[in-house]
C-alpha positions as CSV (number, residue, x, y, z in Angstrom):
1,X,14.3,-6.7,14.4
2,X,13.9,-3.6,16.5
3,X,10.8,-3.6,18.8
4,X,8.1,-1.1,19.5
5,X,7.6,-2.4,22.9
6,X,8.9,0.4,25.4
7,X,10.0,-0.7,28.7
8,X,9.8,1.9,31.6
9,X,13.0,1.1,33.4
10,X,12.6,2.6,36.9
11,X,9.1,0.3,37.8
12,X,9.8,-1.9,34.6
13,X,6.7,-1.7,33.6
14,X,5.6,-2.0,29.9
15,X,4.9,2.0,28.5
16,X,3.1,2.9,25.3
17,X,4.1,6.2,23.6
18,X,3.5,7.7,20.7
19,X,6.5,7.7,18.4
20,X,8.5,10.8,18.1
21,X,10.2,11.8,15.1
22,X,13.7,12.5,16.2
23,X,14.9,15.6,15.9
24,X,19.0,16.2,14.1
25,X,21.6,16.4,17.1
26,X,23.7,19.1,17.2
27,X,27.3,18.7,17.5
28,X,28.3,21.1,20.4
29,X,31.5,22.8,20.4
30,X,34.5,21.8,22.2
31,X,33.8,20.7,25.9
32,X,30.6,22.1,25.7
33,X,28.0,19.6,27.1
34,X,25.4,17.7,25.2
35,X,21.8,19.1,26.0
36,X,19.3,16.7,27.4
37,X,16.8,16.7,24.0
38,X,15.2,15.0,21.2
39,X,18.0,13.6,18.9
40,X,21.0,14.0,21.7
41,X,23.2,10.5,22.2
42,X,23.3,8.3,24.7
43,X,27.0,6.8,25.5
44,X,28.1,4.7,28.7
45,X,30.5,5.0,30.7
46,X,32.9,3.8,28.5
47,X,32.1,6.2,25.6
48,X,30.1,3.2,23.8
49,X,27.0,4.0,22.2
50,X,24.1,3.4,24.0
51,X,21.1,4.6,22.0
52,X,19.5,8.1,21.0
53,X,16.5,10.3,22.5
54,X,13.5,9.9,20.7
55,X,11.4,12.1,22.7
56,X,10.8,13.7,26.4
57,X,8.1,12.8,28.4
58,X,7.5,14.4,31.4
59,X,9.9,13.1,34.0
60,X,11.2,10.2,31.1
61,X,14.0,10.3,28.2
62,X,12.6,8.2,25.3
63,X,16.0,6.5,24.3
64,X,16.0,4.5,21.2
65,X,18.6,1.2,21.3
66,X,19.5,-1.3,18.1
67,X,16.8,-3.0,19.5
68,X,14.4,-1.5,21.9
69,X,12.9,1.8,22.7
70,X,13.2,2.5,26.4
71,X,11.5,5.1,29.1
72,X,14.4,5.9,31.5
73,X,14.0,8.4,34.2
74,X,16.7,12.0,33.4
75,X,18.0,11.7,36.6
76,X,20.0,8.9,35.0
77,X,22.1,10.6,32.9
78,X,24.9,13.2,33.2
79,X,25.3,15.2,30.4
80,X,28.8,15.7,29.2
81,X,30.8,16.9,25.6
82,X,30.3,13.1,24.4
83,X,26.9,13.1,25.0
84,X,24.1,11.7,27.7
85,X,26.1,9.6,29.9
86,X,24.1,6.8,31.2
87,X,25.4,4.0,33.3
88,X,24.9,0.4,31.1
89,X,26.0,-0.3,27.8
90,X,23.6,-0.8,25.2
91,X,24.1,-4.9,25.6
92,X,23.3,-4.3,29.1
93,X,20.4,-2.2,29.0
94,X,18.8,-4.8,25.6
95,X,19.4,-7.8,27.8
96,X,17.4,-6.0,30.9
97,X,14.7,-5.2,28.5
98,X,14.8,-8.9,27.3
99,X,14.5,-10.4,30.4
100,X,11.5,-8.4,31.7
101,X,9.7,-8.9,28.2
102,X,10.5,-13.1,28.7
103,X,9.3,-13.0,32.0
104,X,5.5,-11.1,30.7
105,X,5.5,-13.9,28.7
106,X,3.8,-13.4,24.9
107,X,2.5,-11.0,23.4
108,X,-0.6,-12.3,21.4
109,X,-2.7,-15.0,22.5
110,X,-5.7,-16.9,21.5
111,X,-8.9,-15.0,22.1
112,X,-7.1,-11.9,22.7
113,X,-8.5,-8.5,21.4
114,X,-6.4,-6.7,19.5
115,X,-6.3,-2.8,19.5
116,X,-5.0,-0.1,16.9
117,X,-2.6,2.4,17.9
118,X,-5.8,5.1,19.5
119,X,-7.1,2.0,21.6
120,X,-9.6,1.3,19.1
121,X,-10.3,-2.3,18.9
122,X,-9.1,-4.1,15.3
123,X,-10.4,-7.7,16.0
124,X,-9.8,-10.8,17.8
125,X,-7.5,-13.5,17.5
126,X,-8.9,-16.6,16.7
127,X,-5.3,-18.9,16.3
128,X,-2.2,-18.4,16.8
129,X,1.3,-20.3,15.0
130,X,5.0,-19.6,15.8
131,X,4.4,-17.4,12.3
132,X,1.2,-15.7,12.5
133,X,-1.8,-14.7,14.4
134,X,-5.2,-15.5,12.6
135,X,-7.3,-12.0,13.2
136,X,-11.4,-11.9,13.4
137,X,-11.7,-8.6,11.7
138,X,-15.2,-6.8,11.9
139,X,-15.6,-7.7,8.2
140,X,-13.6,-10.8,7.2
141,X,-10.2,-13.0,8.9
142,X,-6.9,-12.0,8.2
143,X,-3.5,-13.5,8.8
144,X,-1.0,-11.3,10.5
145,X,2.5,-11.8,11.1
146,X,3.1,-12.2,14.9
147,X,6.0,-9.6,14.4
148,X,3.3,-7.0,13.5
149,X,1.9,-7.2,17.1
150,X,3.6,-4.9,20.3
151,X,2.3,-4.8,23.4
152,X,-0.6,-2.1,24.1
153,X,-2.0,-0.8,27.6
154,X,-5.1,-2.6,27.1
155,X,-3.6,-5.8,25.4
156,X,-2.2,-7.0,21.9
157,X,-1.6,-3.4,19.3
158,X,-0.8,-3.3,15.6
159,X,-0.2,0.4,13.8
160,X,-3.1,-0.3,11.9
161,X,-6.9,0.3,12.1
162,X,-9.2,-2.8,11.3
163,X,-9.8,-1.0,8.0
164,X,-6.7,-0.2,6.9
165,X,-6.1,-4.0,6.9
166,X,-9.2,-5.0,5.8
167,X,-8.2,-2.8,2.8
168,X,-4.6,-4.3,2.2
169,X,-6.3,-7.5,2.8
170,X,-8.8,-6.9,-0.4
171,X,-6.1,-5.1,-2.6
172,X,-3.9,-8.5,-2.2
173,X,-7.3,-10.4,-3.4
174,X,-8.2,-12.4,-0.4
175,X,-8.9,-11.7,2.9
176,X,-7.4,-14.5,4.1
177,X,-3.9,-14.0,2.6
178,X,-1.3,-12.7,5.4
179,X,-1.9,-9.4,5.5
180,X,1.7,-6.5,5.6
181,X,-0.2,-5.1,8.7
182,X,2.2,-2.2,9.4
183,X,4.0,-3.0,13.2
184,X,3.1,-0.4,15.9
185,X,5.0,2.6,15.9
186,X,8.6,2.3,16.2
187,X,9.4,-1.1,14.6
């Protein structure tokens, strides 16, 4: 399952971003070179695919894998007629971005608060299963698929408010059926 967690390679530090919506790449003409912008492709050195740009920020390309969105600085790509060249293959940079999220250990714990994707805060995790995350909600408990939750600046984030799943939680008729909290941006 893709994740929403972005990794900012040069520190390797965890980076929230808004999504972006990617724009449609352009094929360029004949030995014209790939512009560095939202929707261009990422290829190694190899001509493999690496990933796509989701978005530009600041200093950062926003590059989309199979698996993982990644902050990577633009000074590590050359464009060329194939596209971005960057220097690891897409197994290479997933398995990078794997190891540092192992080693950061999970993502939701017990007695964590959990935040929406503004920083507001949704609840607080009262237990926690290999399956799902039980969630104190300002008005009743919810269960939560631990696949809903990403890693946020200020702790555990799901792409919902408290009261949008509060709401899905009462439509389904309990608010202790699992609720289908919508995973942070990018999932």
């Amino acid at each position: 399952m893709p994740s929403a967690r972005r990794i900012l390679f040069s520190s390797l530090s965890l980076v929230l971003a808004a999504a972006a919506v990617p724009a449609a790449a352009q094929t360029p003409a004949a030995g014209a070179q790939v512009a560095v912008a939202v929707g261009a492709k990422v290829v190694d050195t190899a001509g493999g695919e690496v990933g796509t740009v989701t978005a530009i920020q600041g200093g950062n390309l926003l590059v989309k894998t199979d698996k993982h969105e990644v902050a990577l600085p633009k000074t590590s790509f050359t464009p060329t007629d194939k596209g971005l060249l960057f220097a690891l293959t897409r197994a290479q940079l997933n398995a990078q971005v794997d190891q540092q999220l192992a080693a950061q250990g999970p993502v939701v714990s017990v007695g964590a608060t959990v935040y929406d994707p503004q920083g507001g805060v949704v609840g607080t995790v009262e237990a926690l299963d290999a399956q799902f995350a039980t969630v104190k909600l300002p008005n009743s408990t919810v269960k939560l698929p631990v696949s809903a939750f990403g890693r946020g600046p200020k702790g555990p984030l799901v792409g919902e408010t408290a009261a949008a799943i509060e709401a899905k939680a009462n439509a389904a008729g309990t608010a202790s059926a699992p609720a289908a909290a919508t995973p942070p941006a990018g999932q």
